[in-house]
PLY file of the C-alpha trace (Angstrom):
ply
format ascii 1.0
element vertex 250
property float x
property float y
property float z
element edge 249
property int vertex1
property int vertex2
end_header
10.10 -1.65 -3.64
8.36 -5.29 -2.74
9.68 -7.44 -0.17
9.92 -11.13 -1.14
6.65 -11.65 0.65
4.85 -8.59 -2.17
3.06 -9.67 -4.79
5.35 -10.78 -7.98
5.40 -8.62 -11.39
2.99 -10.62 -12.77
0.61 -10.87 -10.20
0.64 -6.74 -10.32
0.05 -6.70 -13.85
-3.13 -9.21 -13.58
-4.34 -6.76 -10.55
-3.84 -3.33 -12.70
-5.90 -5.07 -15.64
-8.41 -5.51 -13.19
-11.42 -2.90 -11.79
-10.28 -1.25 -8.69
-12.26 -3.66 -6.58
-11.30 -7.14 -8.12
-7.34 -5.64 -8.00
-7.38 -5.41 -4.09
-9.20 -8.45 -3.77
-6.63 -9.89 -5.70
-3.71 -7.87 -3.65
-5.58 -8.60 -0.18
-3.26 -11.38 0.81
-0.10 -9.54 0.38
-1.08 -5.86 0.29
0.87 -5.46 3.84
4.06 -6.17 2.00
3.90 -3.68 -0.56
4.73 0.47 -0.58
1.01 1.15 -0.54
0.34 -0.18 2.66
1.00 2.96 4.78
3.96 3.18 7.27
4.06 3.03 10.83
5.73 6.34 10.86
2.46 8.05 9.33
0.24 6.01 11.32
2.09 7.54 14.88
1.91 10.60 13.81
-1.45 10.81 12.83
-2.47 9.04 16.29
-0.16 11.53 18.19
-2.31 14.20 16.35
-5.74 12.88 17.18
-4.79 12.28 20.76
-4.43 15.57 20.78
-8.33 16.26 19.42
-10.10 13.80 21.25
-10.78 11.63 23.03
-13.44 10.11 20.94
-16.27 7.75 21.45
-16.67 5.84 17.95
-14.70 6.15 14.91
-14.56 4.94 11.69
-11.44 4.03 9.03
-12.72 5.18 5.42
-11.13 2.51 3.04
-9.55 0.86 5.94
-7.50 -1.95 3.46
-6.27 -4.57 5.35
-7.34 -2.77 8.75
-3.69 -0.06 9.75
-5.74 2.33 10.59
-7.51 0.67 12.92
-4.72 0.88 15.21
-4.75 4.17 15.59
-8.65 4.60 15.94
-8.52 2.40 18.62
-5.85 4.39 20.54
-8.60 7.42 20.43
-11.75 6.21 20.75
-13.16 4.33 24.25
-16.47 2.61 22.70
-16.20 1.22 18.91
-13.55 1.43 16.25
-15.22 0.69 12.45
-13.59 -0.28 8.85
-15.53 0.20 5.67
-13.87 -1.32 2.50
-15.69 -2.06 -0.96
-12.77 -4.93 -1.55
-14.29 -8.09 0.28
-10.71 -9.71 -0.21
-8.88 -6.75 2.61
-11.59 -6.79 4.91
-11.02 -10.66 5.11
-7.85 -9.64 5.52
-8.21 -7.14 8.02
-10.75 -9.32 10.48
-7.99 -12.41 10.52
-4.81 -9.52 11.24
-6.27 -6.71 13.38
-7.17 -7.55 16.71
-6.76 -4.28 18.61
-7.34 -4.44 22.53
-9.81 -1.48 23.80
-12.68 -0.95 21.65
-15.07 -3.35 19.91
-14.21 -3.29 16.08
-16.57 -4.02 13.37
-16.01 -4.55 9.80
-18.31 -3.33 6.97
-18.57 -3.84 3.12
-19.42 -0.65 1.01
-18.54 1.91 -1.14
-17.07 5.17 0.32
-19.39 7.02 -1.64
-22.69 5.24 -0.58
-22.36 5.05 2.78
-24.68 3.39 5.36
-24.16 5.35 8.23
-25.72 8.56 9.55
-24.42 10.48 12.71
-22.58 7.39 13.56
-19.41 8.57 14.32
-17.39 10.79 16.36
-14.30 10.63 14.10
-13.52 9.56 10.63
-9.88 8.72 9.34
-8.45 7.76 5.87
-5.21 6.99 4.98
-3.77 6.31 1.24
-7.15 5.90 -0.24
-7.60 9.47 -1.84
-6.06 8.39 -5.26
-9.16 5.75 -6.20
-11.13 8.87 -6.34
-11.94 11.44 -9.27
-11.34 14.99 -8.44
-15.30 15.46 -9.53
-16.02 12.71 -7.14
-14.88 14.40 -3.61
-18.05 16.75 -3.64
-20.06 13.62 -2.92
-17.30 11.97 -0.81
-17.11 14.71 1.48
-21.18 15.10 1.66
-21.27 11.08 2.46
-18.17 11.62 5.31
-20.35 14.58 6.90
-23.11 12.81 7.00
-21.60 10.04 8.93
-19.99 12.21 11.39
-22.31 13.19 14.16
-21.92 17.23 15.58
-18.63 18.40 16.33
-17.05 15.40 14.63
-14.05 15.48 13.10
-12.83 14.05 9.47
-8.98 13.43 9.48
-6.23 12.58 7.04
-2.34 13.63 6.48
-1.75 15.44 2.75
2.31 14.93 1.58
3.43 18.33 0.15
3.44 17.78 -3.92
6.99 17.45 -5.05
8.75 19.58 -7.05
9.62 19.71 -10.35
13.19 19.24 -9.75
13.07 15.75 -8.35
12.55 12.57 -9.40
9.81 11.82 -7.35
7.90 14.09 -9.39
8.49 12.71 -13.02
8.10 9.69 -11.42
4.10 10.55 -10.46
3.47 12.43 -13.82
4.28 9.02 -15.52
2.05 6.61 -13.18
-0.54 8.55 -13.70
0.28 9.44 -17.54
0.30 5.00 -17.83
-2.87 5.16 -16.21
-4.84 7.33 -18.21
-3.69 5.22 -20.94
-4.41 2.15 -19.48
-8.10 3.51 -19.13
-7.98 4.96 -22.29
-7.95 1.42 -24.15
-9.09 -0.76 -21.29
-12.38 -1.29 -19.63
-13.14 -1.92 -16.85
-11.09 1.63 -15.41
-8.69 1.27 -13.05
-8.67 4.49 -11.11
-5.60 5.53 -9.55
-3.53 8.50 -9.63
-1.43 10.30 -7.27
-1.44 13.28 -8.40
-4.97 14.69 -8.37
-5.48 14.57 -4.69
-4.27 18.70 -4.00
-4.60 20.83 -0.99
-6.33 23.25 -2.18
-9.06 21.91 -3.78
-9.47 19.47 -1.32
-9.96 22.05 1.43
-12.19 24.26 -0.56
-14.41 20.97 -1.32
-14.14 20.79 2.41
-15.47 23.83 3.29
-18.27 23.29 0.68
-19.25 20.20 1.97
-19.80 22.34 5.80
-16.76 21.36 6.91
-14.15 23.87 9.30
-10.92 22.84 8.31
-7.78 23.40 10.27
-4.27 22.26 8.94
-1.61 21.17 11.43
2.30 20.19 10.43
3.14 17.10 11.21
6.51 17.89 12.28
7.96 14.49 11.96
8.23 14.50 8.79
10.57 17.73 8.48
9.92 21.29 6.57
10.81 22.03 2.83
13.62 24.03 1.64
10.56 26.76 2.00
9.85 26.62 5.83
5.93 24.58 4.81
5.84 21.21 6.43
6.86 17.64 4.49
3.35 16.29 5.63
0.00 18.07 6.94
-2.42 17.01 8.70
-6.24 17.78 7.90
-8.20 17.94 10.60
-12.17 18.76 8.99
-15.13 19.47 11.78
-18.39 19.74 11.51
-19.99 22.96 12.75
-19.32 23.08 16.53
-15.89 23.04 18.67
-13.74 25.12 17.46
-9.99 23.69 16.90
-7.15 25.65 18.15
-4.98 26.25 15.32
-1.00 25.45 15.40
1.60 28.06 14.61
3.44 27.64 11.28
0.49 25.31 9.42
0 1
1 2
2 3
3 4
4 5
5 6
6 7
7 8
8 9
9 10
10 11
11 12
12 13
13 14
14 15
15 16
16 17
17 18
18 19
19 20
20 21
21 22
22 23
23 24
24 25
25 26
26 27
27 28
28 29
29 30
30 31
31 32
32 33
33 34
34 35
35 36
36 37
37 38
38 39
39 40
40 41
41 42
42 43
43 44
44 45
45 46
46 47
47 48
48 49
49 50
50 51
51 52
52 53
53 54
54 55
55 56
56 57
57 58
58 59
59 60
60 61
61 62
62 63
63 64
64 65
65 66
66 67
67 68
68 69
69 70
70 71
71 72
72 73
73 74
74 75
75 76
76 77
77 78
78 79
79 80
80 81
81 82
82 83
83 84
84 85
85 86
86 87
87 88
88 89
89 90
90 91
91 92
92 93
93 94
94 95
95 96
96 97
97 98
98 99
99 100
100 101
101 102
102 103
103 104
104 105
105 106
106 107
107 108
108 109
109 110
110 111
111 112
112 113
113 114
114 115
115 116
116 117
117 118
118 119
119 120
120 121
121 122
122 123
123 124
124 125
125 126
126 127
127 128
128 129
129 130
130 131
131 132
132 133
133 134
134 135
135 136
136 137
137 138
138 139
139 140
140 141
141 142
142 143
143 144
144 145
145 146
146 147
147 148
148 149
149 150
150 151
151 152
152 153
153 154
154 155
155 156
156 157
157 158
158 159
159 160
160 161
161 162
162 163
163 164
164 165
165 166
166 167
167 168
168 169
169 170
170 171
171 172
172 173
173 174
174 175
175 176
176 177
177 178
178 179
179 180
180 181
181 182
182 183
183 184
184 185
185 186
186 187
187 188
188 189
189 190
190 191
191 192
192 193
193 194
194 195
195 196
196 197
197 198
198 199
199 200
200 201
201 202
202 203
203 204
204 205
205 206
206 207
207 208
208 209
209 210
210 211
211 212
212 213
213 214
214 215
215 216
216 217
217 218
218 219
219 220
220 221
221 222
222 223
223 224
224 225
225 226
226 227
227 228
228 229
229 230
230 231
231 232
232 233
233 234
234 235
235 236
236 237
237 238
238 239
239 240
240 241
241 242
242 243
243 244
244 245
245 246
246 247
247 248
248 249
């Protein structure tokens, strides 16, 4: 799963005994060689998708990590491009690696759920950062996103279908996240991780009461299920205002 650049088994097991942000700070230096970082293929398709929303003036990468995201904000938006990490350790990260030609990028320090911004921002993106947060906590998430986006902005991320029962991706999430209630069962401070309590529906009906019009849009990329629904969605959450043409088959 690690390339010989990732961090080694011990270094992973110092990280998970670690709070959330100490363990990235920790990861930081070699978090682009691990699974977590999120792949190129993603990161297309989600640009390809916003391209197709915009254009957009400023935007802003939610839990940027070590800045991949930026990349594709700065494909979409013509003035300013933004990262906001609570791990000091990735945003050094991301201001020495990411470098994107276009807009001017900026780099803050804070928590997604205490966020300084108000009507900043034209578009917001996450991507992989949804497990670090408590179903009970997306209420406020959401309200703190809204608030950032300014009328008619838009609050994007791709969902991967849940897999089934039947494979062993499946088992294999019910026991990460099975070790990690344990682990902050008898360990303090929490570690909160798990990839399993970020669903579709509750997301979009936390969405929606948050003030949010959500429209979902395959990414067709990534294939269909046996079932005809797409491998990968894409959320696309606006404010009151434009409406968004919905796509056939979402």
């Amino acid at each position: 799963m690690f390339s010989p650049q990732g961090p080694s088994l011990r270094e992973l097991a110092v990280q998970a005994l670690s709070s959330v942000e100490r363990g990235y700070d920790l990861l930081a230096p070699k978090f682009d060689h691990t699974p977590f970082r999120t792949p190129d293929s993603v990161l297309d398709a989600v640009s390809a998708e916003l391209a197709s929303a915009g254009p957009f003036e400023d935007g802003l990468d939610l839990c940027c990590g070590t800045g991949a995201g930026i990349g594709v904000l700065a494909r979409v938006c013509r003035r300013s491009v933004t990262g906001v990490d609570f791990s000091a350790g990735m945003l050094d990260v991301a201001r020495r690696r990411t470098r994107p030609a276009g807009p001017r990028v900026a780099w803050v320090r804070a928590d997604a759920r205490a966020l300084p911004f108000r009507s900043a921002f034209d578009v917001v993106v996450s991507l992989g950062a949804f497990g670090h947060f408590l179903p009970e906590e997306l209420p406020g998430l959401f309200a703190e996103v809204r608030a950032a986006l300014r009328p008619e902005g838009c609050f994007a991320f791709p969902v991967l279908a849940p897999p089934r029962p039947s494979s062993p991706a499946y088992w294999m999430l019910l026991g990460f996240d099975a070790v990690m209630r344990v682990r902050n069962a008898v360990w303090r401070p929490p570690f909160v991780m798990y990839y399993r309590a970020f669903r579709l529906g509750d997301v979009r009906r936390e969405l929606e009461r948050a003030g949010f019009r959500v429209d979902l849009r395959p990414l067709e990329e990534f294939g269909r299920r046996s079932d005809g629904s797409p491998r990968v969605r894409m959320v696309l959450a606006r404010r009151p205002g434009e409406r968004l043409s919905p796509r056939p088959g979402a």
